[in-house]
N, C-alpha and C positions, 0 to 999 in steps of 0.2 A: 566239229566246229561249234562255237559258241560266240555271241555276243553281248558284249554288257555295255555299257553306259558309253556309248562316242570310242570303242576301244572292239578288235574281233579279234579271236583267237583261233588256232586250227591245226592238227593235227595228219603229216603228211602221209602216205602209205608206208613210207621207210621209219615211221614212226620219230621222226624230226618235230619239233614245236615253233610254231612262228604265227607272228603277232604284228597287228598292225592297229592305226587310227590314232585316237589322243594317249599322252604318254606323259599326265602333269603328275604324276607319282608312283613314276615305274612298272603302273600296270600291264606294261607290253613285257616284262620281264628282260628288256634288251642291256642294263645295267646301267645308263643312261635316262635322263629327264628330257627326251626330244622324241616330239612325236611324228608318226611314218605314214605314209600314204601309199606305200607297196608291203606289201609282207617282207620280216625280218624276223629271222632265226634268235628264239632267245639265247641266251648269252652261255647258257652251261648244260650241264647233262645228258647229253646224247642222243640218241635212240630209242629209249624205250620209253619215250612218253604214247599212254591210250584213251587219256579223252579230257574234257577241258571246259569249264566253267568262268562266265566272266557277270561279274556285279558291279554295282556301282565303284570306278576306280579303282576294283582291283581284281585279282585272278587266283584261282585256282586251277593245276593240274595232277593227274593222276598216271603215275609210272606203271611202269610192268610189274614190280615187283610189291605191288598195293601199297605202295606211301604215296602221300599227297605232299604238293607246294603250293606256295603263294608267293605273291608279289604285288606289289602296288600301296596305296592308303591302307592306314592300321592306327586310324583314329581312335576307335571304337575296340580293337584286338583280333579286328573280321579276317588277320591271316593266321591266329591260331598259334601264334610263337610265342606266350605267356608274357611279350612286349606291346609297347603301342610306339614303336617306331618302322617308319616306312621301309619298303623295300624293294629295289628299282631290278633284282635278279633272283632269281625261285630259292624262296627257304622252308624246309623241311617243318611241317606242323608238328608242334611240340607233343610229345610223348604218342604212344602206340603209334610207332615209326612202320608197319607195314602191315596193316589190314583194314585198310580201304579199299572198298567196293565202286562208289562213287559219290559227288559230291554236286553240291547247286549252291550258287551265290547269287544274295537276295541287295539293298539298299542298306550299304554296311556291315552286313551278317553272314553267314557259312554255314550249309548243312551237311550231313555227310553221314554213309550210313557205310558198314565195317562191313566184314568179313564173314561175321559171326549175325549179322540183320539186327545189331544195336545202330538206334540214333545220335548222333551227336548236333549239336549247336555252337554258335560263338560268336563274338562281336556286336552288335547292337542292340537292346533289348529291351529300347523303352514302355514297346508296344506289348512286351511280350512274347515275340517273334519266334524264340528260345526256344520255348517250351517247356522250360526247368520251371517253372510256377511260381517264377520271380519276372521284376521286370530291372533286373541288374544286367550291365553287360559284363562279357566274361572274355578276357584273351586267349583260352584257352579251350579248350572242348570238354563242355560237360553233354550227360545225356539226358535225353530230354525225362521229363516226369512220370512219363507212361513208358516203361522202361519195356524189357524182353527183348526178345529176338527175331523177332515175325514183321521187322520190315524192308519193305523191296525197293520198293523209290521216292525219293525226295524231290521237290522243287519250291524255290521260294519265288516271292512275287516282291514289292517293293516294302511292306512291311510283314509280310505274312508268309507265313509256312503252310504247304501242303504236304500229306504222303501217306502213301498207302501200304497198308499191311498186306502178309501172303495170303491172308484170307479174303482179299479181296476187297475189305473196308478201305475208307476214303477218311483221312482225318484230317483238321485242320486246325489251327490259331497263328493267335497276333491281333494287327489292326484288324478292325470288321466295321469298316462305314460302309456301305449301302449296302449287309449281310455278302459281304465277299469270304466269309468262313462257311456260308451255307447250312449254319445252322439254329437256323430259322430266326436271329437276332443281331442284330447289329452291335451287339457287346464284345469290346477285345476280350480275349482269351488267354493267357498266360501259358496254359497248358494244354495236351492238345484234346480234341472235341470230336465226336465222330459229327459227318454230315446227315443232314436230317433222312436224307432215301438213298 
């Protein structure tokens, strides 16, 4: 289960997808611009969706067979389909069509780490949020600037990114007012920054 912005999404044991709350740019993925007050079955796909990401107005989910979709606002590119137009029922993020692991959406942004423990980014990135050592947004998934294979989890917050590697490290960028990167300054970050302890 996951919740994002006035929108919950959830993930049944017969591995069904269904979504419910505000629906002003198809982030319930129902295919439709009307928003639900009971859970409703997204509009395609089947069975084998396993787990589920919601950010500001829009969504990701993640299949059995490691691709990932989206749906909702794509102001910014934050569903990865190398477009900026919305989308009201789950489209496949553009290129390396099956080896995701899993993914987090942040306030217009998408993180998401592969098969192989590479990072990727996408969609809003004024703050820096990315991690690619630019503050350009991007509709499509690049990886971040601290590249490799040694990481395990992702989560974004409303402009900022966290995650940590298999070793254990903790790292962070993006915004950083009142030292929300934790490391030890209030400077945004472009790219990512291990935390001070």
């Amino acid at each position: 289960i996951a919740n994002g912005y006035q929108h919950t999404l959830a993930v049944k044991s017969d591995s069904t997808l269904w979504s419910w709350g505000r629906n002003s740019y198809g982030q319930l993925g129902s295919n439709v611009i009307t928003h639900r007050s009971s859970p409703t079955q997204t509009i395609a796909l089947g069975q084998n969706w396993t787990y589920v990401a919601g950010g500001y107005q829009h969504s990701l989910a993640g299949k059995s067979d490691s691709s990932i979709w989206s749906f909702g606002r794509n102001n910014f590119g934050q569903l990865g389909t190398g477009l900026l137009l919305h989308r009201s029922s789950p489209t496949q993020t553009l290129g390396y069509a099956n080896n995701w692991s899993s993914v987090s959406c942040g306030n217009s942004f998408t993180t998401a780490i592969k098969t192989d423990g590479t990072l990727w980014t996408w969609g809003y990135n004024l703050h820096g949020q990315l991690g690619d050592n630019t503050t350009t947004s991007r509709s499509s998934p690049v990886q971040t600037v601290t590249a490799g294979n040694n990481w395990s989890k992702v989560a974004c917050g409303y402009w900022h990114t966290a995650a940590i590697k298999s070793d254990g490290t903790l790292w962070t960028w993006g915004y950083n007012a009142y030292g929300i990167l934790g490391d030890n300054t209030a400077v945004k970050k472009s790219s990512p920054v291990q935390t001070i302890s």
